[in-house]
N, C-alpha and C positions, 0 to 999 in steps of 0.2 A: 543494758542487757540485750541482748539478739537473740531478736525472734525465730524461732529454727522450725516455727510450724508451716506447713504446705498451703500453700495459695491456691484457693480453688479454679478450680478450670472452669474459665468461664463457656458460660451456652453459646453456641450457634444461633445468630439472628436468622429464626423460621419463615418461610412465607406465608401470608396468610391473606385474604380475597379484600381489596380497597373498598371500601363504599363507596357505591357509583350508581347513578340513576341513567335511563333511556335518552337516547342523546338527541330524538327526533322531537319530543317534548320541548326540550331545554332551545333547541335551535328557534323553533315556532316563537318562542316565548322572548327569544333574543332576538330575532329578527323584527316580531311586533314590537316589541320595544325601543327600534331603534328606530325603525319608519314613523313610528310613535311620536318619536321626539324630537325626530326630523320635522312632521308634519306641525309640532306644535309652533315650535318657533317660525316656521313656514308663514305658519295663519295669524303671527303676530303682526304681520304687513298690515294687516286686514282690521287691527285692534285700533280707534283713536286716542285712547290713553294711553299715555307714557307709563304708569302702572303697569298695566295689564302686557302692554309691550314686554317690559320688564321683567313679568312672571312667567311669562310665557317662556320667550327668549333662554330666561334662566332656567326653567324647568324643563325646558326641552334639550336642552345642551345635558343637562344632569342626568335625565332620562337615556339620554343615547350615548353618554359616555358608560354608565351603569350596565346597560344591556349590552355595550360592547365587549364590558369588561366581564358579563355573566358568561360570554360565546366564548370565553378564552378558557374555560372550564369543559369546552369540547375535546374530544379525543377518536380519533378514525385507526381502528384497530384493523388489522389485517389478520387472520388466520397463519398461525407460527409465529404473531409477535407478542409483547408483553409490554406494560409499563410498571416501571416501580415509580410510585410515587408518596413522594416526602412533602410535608408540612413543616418549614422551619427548621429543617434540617432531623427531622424526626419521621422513621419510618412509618406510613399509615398506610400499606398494604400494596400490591401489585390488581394491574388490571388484567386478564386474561382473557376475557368474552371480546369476540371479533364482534366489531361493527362500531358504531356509533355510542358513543358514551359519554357521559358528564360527572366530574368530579368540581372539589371545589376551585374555584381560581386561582385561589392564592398557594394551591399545592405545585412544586415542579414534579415534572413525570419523567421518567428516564427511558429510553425506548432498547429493547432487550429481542434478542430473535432467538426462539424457541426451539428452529428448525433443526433439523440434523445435521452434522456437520462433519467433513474430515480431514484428519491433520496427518499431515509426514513427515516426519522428521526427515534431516538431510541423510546420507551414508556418513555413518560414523565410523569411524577406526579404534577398537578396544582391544585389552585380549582376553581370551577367551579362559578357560576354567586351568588348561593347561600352559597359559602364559605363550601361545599362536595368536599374534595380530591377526584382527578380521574384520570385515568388513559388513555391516548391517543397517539395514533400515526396515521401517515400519511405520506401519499406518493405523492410524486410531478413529472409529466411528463414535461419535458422541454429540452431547447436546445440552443444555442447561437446562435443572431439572428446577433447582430453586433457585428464584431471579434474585430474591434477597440475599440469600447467601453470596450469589457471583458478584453484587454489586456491593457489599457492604464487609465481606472476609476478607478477600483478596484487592489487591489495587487495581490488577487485572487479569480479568479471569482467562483469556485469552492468551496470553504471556505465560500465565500463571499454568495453564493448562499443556504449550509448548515446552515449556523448560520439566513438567515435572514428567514428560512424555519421554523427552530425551533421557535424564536420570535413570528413568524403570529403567529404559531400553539397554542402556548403559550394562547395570545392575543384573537386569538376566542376563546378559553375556558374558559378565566376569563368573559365574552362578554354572555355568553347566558347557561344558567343550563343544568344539565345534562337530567331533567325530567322538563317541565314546570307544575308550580301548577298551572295558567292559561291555560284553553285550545286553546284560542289562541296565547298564546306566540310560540315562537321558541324555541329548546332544541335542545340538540345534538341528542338524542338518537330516538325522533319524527322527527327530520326534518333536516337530513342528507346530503338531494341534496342540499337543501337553503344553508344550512353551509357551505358544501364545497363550491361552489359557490362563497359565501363570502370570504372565504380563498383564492380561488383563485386571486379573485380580489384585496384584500392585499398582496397577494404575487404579482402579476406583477404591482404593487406599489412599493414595497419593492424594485426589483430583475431589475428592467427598466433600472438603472443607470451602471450597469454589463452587458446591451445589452440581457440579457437575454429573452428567450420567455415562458412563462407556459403555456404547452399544457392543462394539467387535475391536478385536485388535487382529493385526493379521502383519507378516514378517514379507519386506515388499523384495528384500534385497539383500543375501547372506550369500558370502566367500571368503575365500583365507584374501589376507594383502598379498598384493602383487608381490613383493620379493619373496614370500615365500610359497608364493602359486604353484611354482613348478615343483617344487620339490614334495610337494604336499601332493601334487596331483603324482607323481612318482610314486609315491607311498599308498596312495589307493588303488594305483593301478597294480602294484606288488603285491597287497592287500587281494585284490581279485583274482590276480595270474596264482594264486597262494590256495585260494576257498576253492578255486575249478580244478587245481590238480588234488583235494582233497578229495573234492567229488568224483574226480576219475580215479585215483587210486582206491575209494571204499568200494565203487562200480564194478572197477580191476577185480580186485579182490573176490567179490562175491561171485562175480563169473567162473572164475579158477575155481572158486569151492564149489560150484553149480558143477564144473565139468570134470571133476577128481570126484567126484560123490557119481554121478553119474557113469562112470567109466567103471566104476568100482561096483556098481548095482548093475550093471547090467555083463559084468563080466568081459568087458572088450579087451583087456589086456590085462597083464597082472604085472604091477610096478612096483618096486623095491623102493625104501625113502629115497635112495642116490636119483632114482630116476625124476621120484614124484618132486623132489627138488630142484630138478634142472627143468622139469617140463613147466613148474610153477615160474622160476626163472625165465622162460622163452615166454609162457603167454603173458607175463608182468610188463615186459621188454615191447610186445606186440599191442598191446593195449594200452598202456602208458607212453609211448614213446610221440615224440613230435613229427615223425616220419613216418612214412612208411616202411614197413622193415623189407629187408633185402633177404630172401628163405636163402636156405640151404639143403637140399635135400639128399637124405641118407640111404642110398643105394645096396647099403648092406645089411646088414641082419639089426636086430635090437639094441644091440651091446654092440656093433663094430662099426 
């Protein structure tokens, strides 16, 4: 019969602080130890008994191989580095306090850097929300927040950390156009903080289970592909020559009313609609137009 119940999700191996004694103690104590044992077999010249030679000799070698082997439980930590260190193949805690330290001998330590870091992905080529190849890259500020997790989830947190970089980056780009033809949509190329943002926030989704921390993400490098560069850059410039004659025509427009309201309040002339339509006509003509207009001036009466 098949078992159809869910298998629990196993925990995240946590970090948690190694027991570790002063490492300036343990040195003293290893160093006497070994001048110790040096000294003893030393003074066995000095001994007439073959006995005493003997215990000497012996206990002085045993002495100073012990204490050499106590100095191997030393560890010189630098500020932004880290050791994880295992027993047997069994996690027993990370070292984190810079300086001088002593664990047991028989643990290996694994050495881990703490500091900041930043990654770049190459320019990648996706497309983007409206199916336009484009061109993008980014950069990711981050740092290893739990050494156990980086060393003991992933095989490598670093790899692990590049490829899930790429992924996101991937992922928002298929996720939102390069230019939105809604103006309140999101685009890469209008609304760059939201994005990254977004990015970020998938990245420390992504990157959580490698202990990882994302400080900033930030977009280094966004374009359309070259084959379709020009054409697209066409389109924004049509796009622009488009919005400024809108803005010249609403400007147009309000002038004429400014100067047909004005004409009419102060009594300067009295126009029939034939008129107020052709004069609306000439200054649309004179203020829209890409030239300069060429007058023509009316020599005879109103109407002739």
């Amino acid at each position: 019969m098949t078992d159809n119940s869910l298998t629990p999700v196993e925990e995240l191996i946590e970090e948690f602080p190694a027991h570790s004694v002063g490492g300036g103690l343990a040195l003293l104590l290893g160093l006497l130890g070994t001048f110790g044992g040096i000294g003893a077999a030393v003074s066995a010249a000095a001994v007439t008994s073959v006995a005493g030679k003997a215990v000497l000799i012996t206990g002085g070698i045993l002495v100073s191989i012990t204490a050499l082997f106590f100095l191997c439980g030393l560890n010189m930590i630098a500020p932004g580095e880290a050791r994880v260190v295992q027993l047997f193949g069994r996690y027993r805690g990370t070292l984190r306090d810079d300086g001088l330290r002593w664990v047991n001998p028989l643990t290996s330590r694994t050495k881990l850097s703490t500091r900041v870091r930043n990654h770049e992905t190459p320019v990648l080529k996706v497309n983007d929300a409206y199916g336009n190849p484009i061109e993008l890259a980014a950069v990711i500020v981050w740092r290893v927040q739990d050494t156990a997790q980086a060393t003991f989830e992933v095989d490598n947190y670093l790899e692990f950390v590049a490829t899930q970089t790429e992924a996101a980056v991937r992922h928002i780009a298929i996720e939102y156009p390069y230019d939105a033809h809604d103006e309140d949509g999101l685009s890469l190329r209008g609304n760059a903080e939201e994005i990254t943002e977004k990015l970020a926030v998938e990245l420390r989704d992504r990157v959580r289970t490698a202990g990882v921390q994302i400080i900033e993400s930030r977009f280094t490098h966004l374009a359309y592909a070259p084959e379709i560069a020009s054409a697209m850059l066409q389109r924004q410039q049509a796009g622009a020559v488009v919005a400024a004659r809108r803005q010249i025509v609403d400007g147009a427009v309000g002038m004429v009313e400014a100067a047909l309201a004005r004409i009419t309040e102060q009594d300067i002339v009295e126009l029939d609609n034939e008129r107020k339509a052709a004069m609306v006509s000439n200054l649309m003509v004179v203020l829209c137009g890409d030239r300069a207009p060429q007058p023509v001036l009316n020599t005879g009466t109103l109407y002739s």
